[in-house]
C-alpha positions, 0 to 999 in steps of 0.5 A: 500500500502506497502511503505518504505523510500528510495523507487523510484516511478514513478507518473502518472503526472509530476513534472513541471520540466518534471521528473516522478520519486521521492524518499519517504523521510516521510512515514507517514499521509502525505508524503515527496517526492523528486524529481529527476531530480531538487532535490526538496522536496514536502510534499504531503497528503498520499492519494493523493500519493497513488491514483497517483502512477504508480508503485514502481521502 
């Protein structure tokens, strides 16, 4: 899968704060995304961003 820093992807499952959407901030074995609706930050393994990716906005 083709990712970049500064991308917008919709997740399937929700953030608890209810937003879908994220921004990638780390591309790497792991990911840093950012949520954008509370604005916080997550690290998350990269296979579990890639199996969990709706599609990129």
């Amino acid at each position: 899968m083709n990712l970049n820093i500064g991308d917008r992807i919709e997740m399937k499952k929700q953030h608890p704060c209810g937003c879908k959407t994220f921004t990638l901030l780390r591309v790497g074995m792991d990911f840093k995304i950012k949520c954008e609706g509370c604005g916080r930050e997550v690290m998350v393994p990269r296979k579990k961003v890639e199996k969990n990716i709706k599609k990129v906005l």
